[in-house]
MILO-633900 format. One line per 5 residues: their letters; for each residue x, y, z of N, C-alpha, C, O. Coordinates in pm, whole numbers. Layout:
N
A> X/Y/Z/X/Y/Z/X/Y/Z/X/Y/Z | ...
REM end
This chain:
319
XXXXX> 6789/8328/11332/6775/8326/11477/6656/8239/11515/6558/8295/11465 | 6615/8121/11584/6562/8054/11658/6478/8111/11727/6522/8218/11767 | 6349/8084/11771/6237/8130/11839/6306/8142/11965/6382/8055/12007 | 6281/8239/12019/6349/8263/12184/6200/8213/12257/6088/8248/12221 | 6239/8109/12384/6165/8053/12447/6207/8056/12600/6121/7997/12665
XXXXX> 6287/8093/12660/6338/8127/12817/6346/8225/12838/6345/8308/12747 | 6359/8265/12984/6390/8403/12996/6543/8466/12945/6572/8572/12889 | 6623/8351/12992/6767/8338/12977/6802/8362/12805/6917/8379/12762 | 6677/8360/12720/6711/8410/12614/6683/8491/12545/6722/8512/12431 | 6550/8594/12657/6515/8746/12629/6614/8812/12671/6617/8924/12621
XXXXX> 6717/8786/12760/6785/8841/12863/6903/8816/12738/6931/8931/12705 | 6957/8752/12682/7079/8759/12587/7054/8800/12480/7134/8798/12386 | 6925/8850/12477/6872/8914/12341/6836/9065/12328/6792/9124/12229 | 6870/9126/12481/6843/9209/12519/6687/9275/12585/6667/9382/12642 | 6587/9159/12549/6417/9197/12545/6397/9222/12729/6298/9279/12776
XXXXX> 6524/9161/12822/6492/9161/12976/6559/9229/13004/6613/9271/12902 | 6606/9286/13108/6731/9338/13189/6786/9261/13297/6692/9203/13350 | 6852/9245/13333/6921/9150/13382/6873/9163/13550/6910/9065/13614 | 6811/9246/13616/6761/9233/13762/6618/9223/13713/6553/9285/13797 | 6547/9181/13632/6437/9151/13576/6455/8977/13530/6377/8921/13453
XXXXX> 6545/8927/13580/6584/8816/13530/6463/8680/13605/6375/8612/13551 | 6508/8686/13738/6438/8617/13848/6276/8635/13803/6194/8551/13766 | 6271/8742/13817/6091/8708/13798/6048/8716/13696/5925/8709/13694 | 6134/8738/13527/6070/8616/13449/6154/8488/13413/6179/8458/13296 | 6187/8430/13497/6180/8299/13522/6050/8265/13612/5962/8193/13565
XXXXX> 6044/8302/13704/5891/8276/13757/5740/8285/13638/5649/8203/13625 | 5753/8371/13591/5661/8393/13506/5673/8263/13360/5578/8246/13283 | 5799/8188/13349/5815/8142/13265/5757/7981/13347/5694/7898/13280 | 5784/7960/13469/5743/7850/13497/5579/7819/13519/5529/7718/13569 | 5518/7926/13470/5376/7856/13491/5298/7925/13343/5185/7883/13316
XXXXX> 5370/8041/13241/5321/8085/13156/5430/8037/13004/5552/8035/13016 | 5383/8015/12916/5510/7918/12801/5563/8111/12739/5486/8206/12754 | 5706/8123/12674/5777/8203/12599/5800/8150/12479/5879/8060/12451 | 5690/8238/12373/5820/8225/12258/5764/8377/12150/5654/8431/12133 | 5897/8402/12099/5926/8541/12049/5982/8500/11912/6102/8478/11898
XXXXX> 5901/8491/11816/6002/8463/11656/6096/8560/11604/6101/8682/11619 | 6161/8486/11548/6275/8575/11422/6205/8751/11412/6234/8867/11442 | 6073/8652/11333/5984/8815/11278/5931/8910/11384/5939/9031/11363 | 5882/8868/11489/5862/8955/11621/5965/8994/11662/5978/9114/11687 | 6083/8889/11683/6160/8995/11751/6255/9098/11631/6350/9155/11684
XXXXX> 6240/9120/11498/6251/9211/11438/6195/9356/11422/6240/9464/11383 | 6048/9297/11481/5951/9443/11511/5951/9523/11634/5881/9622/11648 | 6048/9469/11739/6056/9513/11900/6140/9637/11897/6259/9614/11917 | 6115/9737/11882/6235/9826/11916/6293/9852/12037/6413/9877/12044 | 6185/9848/12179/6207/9837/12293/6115/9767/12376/5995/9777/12347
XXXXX> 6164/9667/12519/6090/9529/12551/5946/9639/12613/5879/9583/12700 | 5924/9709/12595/5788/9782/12653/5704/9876/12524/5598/9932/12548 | 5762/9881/12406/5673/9899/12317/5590/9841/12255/5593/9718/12256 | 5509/9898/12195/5357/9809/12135/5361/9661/12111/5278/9584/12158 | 5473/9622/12029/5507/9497/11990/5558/9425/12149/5490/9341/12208
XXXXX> 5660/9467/12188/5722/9397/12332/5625/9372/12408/5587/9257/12433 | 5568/9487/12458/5426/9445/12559/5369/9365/12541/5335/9309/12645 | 5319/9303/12417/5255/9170/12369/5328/9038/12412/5273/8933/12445 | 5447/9060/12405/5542/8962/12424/5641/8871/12569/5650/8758/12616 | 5688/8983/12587/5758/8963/12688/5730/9012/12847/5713/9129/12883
XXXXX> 5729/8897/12929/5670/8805/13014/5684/9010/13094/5741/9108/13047 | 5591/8989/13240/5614/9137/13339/5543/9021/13467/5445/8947/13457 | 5617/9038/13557/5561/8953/13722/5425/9032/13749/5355/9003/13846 | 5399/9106/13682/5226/9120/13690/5127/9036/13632/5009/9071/13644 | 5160/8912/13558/5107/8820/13479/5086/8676/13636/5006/8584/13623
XXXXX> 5148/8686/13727/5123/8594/13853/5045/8652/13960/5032/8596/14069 | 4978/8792/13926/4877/8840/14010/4770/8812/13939/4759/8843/13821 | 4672/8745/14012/4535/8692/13976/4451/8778/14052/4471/8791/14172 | 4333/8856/13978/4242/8948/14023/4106/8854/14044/4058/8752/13995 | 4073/8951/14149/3887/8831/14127/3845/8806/14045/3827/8690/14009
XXXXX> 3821/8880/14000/3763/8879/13824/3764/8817/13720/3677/8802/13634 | 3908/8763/13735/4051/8644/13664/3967/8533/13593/3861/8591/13614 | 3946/8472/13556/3948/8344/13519/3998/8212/13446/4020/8227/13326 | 4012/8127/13480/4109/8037/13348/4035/8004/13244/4089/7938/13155 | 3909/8039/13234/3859/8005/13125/3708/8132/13108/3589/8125/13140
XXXXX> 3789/8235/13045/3727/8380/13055/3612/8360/12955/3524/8444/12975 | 3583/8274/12849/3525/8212/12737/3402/8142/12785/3286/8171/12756 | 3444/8040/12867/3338/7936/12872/3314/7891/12808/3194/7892/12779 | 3442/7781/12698/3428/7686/12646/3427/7516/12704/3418/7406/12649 | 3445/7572/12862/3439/7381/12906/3272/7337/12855/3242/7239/12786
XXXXX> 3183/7435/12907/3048/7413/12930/2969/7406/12769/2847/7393/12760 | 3044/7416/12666/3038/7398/12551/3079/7293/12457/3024/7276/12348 | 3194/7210/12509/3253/7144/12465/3221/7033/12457/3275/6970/12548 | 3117/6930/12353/3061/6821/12348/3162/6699/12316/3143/6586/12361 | 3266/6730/12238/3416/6597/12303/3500/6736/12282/3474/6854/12259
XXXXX> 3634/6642/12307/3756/6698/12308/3808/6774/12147/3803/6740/12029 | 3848/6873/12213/3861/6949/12030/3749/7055/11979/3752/7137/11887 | 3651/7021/12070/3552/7086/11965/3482/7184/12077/3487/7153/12196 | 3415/7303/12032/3394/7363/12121/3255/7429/12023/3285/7495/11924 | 3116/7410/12053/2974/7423/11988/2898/7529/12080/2817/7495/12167
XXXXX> 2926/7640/12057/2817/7759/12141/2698/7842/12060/2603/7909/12099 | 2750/7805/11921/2632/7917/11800/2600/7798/11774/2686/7710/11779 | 2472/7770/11743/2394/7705/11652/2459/7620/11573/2482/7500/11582 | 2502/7753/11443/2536/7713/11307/2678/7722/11271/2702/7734/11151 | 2781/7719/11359/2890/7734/11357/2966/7630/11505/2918/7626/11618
XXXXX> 3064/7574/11468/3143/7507/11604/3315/7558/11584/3353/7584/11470 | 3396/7566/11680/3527/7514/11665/3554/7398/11660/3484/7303/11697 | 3678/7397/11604/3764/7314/11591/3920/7334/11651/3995/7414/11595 | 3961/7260/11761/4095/7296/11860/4202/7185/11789/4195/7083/11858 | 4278/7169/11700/4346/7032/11664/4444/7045/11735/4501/6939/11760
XXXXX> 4509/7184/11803/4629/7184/11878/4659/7294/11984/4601/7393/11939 | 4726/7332/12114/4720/7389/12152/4872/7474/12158/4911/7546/12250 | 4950/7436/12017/5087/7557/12072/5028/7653/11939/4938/7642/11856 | 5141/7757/11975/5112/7881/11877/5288/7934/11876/5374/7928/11964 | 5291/7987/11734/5404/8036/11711/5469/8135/11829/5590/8138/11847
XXXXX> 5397/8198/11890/5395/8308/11965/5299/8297/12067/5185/8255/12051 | 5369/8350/12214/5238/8300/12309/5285/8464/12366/5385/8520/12409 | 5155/8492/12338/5061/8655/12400/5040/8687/12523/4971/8604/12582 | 5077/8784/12591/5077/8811/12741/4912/8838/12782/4869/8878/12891 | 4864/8817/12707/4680/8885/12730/4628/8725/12715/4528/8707/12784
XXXXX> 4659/8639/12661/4569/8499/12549/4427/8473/12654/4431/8436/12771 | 4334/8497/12591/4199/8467/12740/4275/8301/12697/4295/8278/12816 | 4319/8200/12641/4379/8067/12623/4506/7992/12734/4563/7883/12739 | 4511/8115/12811/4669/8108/12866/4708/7985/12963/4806/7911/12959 | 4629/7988/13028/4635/7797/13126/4655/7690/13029/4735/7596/13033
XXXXX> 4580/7716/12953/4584/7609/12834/4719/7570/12757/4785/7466/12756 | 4732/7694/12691/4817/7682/12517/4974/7696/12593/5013/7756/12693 | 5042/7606/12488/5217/7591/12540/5277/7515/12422/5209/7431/12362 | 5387/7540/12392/5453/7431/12330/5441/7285/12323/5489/7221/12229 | 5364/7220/12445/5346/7068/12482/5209/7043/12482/5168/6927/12484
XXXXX> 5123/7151/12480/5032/7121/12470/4916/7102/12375/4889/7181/12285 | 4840/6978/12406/4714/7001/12333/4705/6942/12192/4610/6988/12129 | 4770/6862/12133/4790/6815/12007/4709/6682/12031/4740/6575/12085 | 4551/6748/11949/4492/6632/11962/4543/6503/11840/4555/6510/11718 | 4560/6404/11923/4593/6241/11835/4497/6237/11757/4407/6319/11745
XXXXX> 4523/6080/11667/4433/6064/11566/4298/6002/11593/4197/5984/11525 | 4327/5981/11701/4166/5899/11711/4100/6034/11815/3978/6040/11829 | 4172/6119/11871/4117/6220/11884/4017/6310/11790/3896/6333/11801 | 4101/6346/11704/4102/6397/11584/4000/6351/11522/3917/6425/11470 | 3996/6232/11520/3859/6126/11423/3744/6179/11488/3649/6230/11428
XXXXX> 3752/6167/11618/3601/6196/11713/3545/6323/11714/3436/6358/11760 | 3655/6405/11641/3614/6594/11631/3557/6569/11523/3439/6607/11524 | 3605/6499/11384/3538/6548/11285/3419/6423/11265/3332/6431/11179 | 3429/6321/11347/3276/6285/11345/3159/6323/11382/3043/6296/11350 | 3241/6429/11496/3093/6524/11568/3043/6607/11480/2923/6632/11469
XXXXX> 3202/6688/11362/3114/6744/11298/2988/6719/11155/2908/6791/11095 | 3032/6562/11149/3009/6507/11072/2819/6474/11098/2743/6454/11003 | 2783/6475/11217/2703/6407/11308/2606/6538/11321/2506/6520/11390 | 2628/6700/11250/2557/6753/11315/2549/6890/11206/2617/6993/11200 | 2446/6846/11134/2437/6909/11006/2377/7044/11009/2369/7116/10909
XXXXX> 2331/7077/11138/2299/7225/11139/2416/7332/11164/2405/7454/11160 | 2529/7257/11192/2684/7341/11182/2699/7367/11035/2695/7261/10971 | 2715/7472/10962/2772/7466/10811/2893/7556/10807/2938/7604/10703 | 2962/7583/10978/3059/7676/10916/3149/7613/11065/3100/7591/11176 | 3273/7599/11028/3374/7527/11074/3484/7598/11098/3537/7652/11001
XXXXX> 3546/7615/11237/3629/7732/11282/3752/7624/11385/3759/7562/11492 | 3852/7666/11238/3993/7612/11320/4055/7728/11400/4076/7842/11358 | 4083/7674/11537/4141/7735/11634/4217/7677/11709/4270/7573/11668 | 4250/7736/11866/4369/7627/11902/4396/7738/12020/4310/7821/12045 | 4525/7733/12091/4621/7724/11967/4626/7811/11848/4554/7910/11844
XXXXX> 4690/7788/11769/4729/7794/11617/4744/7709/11532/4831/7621/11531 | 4613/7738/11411/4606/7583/11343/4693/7614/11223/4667/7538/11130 | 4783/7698/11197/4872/7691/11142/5022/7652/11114/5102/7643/11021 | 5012/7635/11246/5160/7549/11330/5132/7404/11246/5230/7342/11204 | 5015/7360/11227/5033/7220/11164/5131/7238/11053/5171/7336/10992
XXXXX> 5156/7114/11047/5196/7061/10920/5130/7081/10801/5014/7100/10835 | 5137/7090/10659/5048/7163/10578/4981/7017/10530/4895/7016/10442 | 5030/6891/10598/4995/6750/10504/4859/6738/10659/4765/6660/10645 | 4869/6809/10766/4751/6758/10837/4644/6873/10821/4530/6829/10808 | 4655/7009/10818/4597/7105/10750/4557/6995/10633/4477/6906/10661
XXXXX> 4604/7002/10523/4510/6967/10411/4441/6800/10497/4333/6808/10438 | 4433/6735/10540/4362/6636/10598/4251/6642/10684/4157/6563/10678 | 4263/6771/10795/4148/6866/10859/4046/6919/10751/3924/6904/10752 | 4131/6992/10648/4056/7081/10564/3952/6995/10474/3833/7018/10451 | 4049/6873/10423/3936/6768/10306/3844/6717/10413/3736/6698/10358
XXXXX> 3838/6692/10517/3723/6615/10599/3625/6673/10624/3517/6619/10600 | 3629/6806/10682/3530/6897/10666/3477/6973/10552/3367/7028/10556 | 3564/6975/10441/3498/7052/10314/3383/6901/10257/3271/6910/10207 | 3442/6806/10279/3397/6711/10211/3240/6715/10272/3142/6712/10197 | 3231/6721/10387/3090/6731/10466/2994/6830/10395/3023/6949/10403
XXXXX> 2855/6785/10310/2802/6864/10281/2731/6981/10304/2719/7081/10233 | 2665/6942/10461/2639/7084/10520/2721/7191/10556/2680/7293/10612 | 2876/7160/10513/3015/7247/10568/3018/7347/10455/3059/7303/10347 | 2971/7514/10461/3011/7563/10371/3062/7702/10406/3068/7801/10333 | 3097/7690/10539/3202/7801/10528/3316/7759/10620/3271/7754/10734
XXXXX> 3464/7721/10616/3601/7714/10659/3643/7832/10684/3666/7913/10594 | 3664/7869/10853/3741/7944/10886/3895/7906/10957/3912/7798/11014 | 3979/7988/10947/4067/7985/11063/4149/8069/11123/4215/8152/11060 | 4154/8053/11275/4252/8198/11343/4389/8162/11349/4426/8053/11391 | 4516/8310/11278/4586/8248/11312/4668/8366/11316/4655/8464/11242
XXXXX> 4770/8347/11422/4935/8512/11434/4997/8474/11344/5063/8562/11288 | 5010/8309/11279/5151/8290/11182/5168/8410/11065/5284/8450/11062 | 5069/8485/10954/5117/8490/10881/5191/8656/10944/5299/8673/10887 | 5165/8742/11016/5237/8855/11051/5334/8790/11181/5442/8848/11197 | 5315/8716/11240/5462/8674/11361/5504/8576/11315/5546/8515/11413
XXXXX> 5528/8501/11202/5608/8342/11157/5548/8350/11010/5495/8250/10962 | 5556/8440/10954/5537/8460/10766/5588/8318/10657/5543/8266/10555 | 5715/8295/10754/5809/8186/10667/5729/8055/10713/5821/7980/10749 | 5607/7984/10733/5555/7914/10738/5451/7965/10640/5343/7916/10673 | 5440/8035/10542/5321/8045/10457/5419/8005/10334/5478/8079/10256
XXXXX> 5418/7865/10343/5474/7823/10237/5389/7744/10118/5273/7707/10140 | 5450/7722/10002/5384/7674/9869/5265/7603/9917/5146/7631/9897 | 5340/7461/10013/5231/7332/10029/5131/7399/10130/5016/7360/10113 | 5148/7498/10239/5076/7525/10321/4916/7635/10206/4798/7657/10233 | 4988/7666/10107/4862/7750/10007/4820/7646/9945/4703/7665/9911
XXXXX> 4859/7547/9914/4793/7410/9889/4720/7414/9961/4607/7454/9935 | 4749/7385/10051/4622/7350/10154/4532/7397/10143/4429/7332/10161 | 4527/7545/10105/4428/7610/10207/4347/7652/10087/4232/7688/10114 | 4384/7654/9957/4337/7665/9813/4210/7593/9811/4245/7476/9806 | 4066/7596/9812/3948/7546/9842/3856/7576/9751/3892/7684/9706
XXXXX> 3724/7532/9679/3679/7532/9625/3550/7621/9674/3476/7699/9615 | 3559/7554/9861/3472/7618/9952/3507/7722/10002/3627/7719/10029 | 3444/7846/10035/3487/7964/10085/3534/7946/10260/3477/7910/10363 | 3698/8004/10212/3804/8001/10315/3813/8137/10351/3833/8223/10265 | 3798/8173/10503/3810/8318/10557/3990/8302/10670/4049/8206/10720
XXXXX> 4006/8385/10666/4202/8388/10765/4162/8493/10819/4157/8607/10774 | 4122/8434/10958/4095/8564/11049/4268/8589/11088/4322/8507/11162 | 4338/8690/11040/4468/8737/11118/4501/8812/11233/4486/8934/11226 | 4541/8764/11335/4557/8844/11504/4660/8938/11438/4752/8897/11367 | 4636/9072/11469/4711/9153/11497/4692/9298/11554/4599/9366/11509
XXXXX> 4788/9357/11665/4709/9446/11708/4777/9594/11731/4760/9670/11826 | 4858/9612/11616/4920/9737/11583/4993/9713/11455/5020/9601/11412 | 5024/9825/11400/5082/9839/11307/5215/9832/11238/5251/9824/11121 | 5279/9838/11361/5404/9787/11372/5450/9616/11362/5568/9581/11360 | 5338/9524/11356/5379/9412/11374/5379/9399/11197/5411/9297/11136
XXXXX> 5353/9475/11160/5330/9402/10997/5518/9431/10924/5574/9528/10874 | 5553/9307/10952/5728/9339/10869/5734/9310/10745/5631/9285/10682 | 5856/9308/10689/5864/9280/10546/5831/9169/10501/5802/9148/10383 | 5833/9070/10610/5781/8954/10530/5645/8882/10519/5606/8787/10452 | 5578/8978/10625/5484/8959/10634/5384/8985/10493/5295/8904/10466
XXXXX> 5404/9083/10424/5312/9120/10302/5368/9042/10222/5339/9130/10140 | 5435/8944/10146/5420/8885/10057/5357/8770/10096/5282/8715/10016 | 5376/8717/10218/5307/8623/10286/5138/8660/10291/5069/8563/10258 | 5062/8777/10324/4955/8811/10303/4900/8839/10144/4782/8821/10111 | 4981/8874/10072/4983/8900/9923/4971/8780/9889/4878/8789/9810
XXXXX> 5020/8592/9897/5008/8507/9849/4930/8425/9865/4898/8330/9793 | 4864/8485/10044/4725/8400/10050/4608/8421/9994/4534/8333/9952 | 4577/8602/9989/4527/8624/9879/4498/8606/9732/4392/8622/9671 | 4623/8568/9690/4641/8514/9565/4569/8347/9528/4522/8288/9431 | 4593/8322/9657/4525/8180/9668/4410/8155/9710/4370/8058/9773
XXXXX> 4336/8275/9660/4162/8272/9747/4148/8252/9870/4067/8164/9899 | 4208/8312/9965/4154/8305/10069/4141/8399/10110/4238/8471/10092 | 4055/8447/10169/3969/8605/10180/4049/8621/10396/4048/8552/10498 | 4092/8731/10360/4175/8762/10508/4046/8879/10576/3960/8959/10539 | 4093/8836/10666/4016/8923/10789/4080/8947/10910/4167/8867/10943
XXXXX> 4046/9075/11008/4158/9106/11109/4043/9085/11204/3920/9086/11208 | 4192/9059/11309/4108/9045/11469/4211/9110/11531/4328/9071/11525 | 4166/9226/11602/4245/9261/11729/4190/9242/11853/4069/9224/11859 | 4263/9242/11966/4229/9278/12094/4292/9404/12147/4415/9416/12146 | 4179/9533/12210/4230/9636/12239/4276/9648/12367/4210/9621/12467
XXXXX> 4431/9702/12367/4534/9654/12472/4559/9806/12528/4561/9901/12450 | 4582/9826/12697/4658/9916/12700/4769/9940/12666/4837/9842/12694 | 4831/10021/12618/4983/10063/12592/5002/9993/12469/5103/10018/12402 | 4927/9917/12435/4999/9904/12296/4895/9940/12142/4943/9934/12029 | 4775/9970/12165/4685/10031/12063/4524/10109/12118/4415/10118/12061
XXXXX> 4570/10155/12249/4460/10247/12296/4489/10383/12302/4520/10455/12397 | 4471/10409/12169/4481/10565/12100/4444/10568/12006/4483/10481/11928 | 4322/10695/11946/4311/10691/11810/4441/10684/11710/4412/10615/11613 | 4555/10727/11705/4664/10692/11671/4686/10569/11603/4662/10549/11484 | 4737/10482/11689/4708/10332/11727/4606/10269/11597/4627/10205/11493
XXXXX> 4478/10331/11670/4423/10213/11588/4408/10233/11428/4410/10151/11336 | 4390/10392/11428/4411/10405/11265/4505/10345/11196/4475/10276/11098 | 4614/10360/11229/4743/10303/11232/4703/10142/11155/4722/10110/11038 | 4636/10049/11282/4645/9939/11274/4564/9905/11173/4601/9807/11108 | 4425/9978/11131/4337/9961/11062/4367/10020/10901/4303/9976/10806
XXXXX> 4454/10107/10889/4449/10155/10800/4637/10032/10717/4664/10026/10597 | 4696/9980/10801/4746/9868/10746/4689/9722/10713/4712/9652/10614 | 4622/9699/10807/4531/9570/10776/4492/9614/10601/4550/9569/10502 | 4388/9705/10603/4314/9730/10461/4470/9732/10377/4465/9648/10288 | 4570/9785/10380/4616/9823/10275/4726/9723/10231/4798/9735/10132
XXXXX> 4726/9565/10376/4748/9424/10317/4667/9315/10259/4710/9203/10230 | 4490/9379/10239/4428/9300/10168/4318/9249/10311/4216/9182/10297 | 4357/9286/10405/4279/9205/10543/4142/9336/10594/4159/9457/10611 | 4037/9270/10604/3904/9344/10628/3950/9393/10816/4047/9354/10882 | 3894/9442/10837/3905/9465/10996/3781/9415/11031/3675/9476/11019
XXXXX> 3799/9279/11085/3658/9206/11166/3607/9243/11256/3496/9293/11246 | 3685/9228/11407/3658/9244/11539/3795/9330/11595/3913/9352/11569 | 3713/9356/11669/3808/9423/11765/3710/9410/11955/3603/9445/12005 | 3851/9329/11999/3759/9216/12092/3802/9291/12191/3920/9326/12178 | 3724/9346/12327/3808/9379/12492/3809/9273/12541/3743/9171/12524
XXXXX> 3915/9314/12627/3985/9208/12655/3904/9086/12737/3790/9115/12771 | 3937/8997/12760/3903/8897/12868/3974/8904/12947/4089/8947/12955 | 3887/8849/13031/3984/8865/13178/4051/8702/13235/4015/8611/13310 | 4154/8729/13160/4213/8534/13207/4319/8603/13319/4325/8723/13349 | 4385/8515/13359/4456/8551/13464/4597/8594/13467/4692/8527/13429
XXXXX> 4604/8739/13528/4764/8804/13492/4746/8903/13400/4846/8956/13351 | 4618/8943/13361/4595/9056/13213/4531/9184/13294/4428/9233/13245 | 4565/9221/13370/4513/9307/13417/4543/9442/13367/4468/9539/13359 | 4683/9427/13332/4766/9548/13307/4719/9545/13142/4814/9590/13078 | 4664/9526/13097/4612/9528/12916/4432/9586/12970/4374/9671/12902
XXXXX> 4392/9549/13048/4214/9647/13034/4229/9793/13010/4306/9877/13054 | 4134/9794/12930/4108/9913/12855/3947/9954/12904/3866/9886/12841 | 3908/10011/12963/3738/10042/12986/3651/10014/12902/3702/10037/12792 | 3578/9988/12893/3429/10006/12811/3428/10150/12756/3462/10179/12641 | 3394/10226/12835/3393/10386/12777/3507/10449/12759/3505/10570/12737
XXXXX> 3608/10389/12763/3753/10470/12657/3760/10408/12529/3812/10463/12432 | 3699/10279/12527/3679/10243/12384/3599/10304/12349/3645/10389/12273 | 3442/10317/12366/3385/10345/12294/3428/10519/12237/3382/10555/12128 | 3527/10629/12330/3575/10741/12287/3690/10709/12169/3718/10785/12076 | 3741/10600/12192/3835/10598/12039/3761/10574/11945/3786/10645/11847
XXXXX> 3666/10490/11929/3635/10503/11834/3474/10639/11775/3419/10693/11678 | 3474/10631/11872/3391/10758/11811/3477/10860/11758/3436/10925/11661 | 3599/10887/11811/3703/10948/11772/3725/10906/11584/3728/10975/11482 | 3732/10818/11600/3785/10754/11483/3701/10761/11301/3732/10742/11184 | 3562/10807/11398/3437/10801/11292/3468/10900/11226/3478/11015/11269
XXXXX> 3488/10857/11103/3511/10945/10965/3626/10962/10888/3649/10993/10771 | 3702/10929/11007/3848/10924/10959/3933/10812/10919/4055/10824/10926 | 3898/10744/10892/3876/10603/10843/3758/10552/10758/3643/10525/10795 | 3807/10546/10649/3722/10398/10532/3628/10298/10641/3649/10228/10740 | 3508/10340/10554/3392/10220/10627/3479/10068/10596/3448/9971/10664
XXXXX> 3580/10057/10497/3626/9916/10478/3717/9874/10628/3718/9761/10676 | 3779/9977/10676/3844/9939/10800/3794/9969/10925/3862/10018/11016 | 3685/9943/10932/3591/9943/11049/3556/9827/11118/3489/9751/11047 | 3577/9783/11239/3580/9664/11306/3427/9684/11357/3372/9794/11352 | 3348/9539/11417/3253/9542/11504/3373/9537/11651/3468/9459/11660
XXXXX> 3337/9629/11742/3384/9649/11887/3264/9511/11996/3142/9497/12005 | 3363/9450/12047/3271/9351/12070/3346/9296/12252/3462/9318/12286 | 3233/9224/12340/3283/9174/12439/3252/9017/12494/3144/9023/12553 | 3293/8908/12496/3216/8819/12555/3132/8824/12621/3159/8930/12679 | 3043/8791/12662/2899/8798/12756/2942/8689/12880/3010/8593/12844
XXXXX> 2913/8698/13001/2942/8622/13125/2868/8442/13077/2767/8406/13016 | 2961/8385/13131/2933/8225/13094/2882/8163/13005/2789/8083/13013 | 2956/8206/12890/3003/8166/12753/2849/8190/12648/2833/8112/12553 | 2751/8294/12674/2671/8369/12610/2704/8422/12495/2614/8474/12430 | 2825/8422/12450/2874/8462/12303/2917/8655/12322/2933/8738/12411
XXXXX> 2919/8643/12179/3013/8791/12143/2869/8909/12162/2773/8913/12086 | 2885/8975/12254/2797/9122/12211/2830/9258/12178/2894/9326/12258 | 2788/9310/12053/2852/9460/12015/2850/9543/12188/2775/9515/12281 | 2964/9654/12183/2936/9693/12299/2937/9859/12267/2972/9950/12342 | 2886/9867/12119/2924/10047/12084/3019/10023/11982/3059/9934/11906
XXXX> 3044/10175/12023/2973/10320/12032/2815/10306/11969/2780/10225/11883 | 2741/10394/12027/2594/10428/11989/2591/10556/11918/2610/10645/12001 | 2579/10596/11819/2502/10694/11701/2388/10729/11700/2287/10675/11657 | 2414/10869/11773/2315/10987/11779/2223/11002/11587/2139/11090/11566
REM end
């Protein structure tokens, strides 16, 4: 089955209902759809944990004050195109802006689409000359987008330019492919990513249910190929704000080989309203959560800071 990308093909797939039709088509003309093979294997119904992530709701065209198209504040960071420098000792790297799967929450969402964002080669040249140009960066963060959507022959061409850089000694990258598009973790793509330099795979995922069958041999082989996995969630209403939930989510991450990194609240991009979760209901899940769970599956709980100030822990505090 083909990535479903219209409404007209959540709706024959069953993920819409058919007087739900009209307004996601609206939602489709200003926000991109796509739902893989492997996602839409994990949907049992278009409003459970997995669906909610997915499929489009006309509450995504209400913009709150609060809203922003760029909840991050990476314009005011961004010294050329592609690259985005807010820590010191660390920069992104944007080579593209589609993703296997486009997320009803993405703080990315104005941005990222199927058409978008694929920086060219002389683009491309000018990202890694900046990073080339600025030796107090030693750790290099592919993002996007999804820098896994590449091709595994421009992956390994990203990857040798920056490993080759001597002050470059840590390669990261974020990505949904290997739990929502597994069948892209192929031979040449572990080529790639097979490094001499230490390679981290931050993996988006944000319940437990998204992890399918094909997903663990796909996580089992990156492992195999030295690359050290790590999880990132974002905590969503309705789909992992319950101690439930997150044990759930945390106690699968660990038991596919993936650390639990972050666990990010949300941003506020525009149309995500219906995913905020409070400050202080997080910090009750997880205080909830203390003890009952392996220190190995313990996330830092974290929030952007207003105009692109970076990540700050936000709790729980320990009496």
């Amino acid at each position: 089955m083909a990535t479903l990308r219209t409404a007209q093909d959540l709706l024959a797939h069953g993920l819409i209902a058919p007087e739900a039709l009209a307004a996601t088509r609206a939602v489709e003309a200003r926000y991109a759809i796509a739902v893989t093979e492997a996602v839409r294997a994990r949907i049992a119904t278009p409003d459970d944990p997995v669906g909610r992530q997915y499929i489009p709701d006309a509450a995504e065209l209400l913009t709150l004050p609060h809203e922003t198209a760029d909840p991050t504040a990476d314009a005011p960071f961004t010294p050329v195109p592609g690259v985005v420098h807010r820590y010191p000792d660390r920069a992104l790297l944007k080579p593209l802006l589609a993703c296997p799967v486009y997320c009803r929450f993405c703080f990315r969402r104005e941005h990222v689409g199927p058409d978008g964002g694929l920086l060219g080669d002389a683009a491309l040249e000018t990202a890694l000359a900046w990073f080339a140009a600025n030796p107090q960066v030693g750790e290099a963060i592919l993002t996007g987008g999804d820098p896994l959507m590449l091709s595994p022959r421009r992956v390994t061409h990203i990857l040798d330019r920056l490993a080759a850089l001597p002050h470059i000694h840590t390669l990261r990258i974020h990505s949904r492919v290997p739990v929502a598009d597994p069948a892209r973790v192929t031979p040449a793509l572990l080529t790639a990513l097979n490094r001499d330099k230490a390679l981290y795979l931050c993996v988006h995922a944000n319940h437990a249910q998204e992890f399918g069958p094909d997903a663990a041999p796909a996580l089992r082989a990156l492992h195999a190929a030295g690359v050290v996995l790590l999880g990132q969630t974002v905590l969503l209403a309705g789909v992992n704000d319950s101690e439930a939930a997150l044990e759930g989510l945390f106690r699968a991450m660990i038991a596919h080989r993936i650390k639990p990194y972050y666990l990010h609240a949300l941003d506020a991009a525009p149309g995500t309203a219906r995913f905020a979760v409070p400050d202080e209901r997080a910090r009750e899940l997880l205080r909830g959560l203390r003890g009952r769970v392996s220190g190995l599956a313990w996330p830092t709980f974290v929030r952007e800071s207003p105009g692109g100030a970076g990540k700050r822990p936000i709790g729980p505090a320990w009496e």
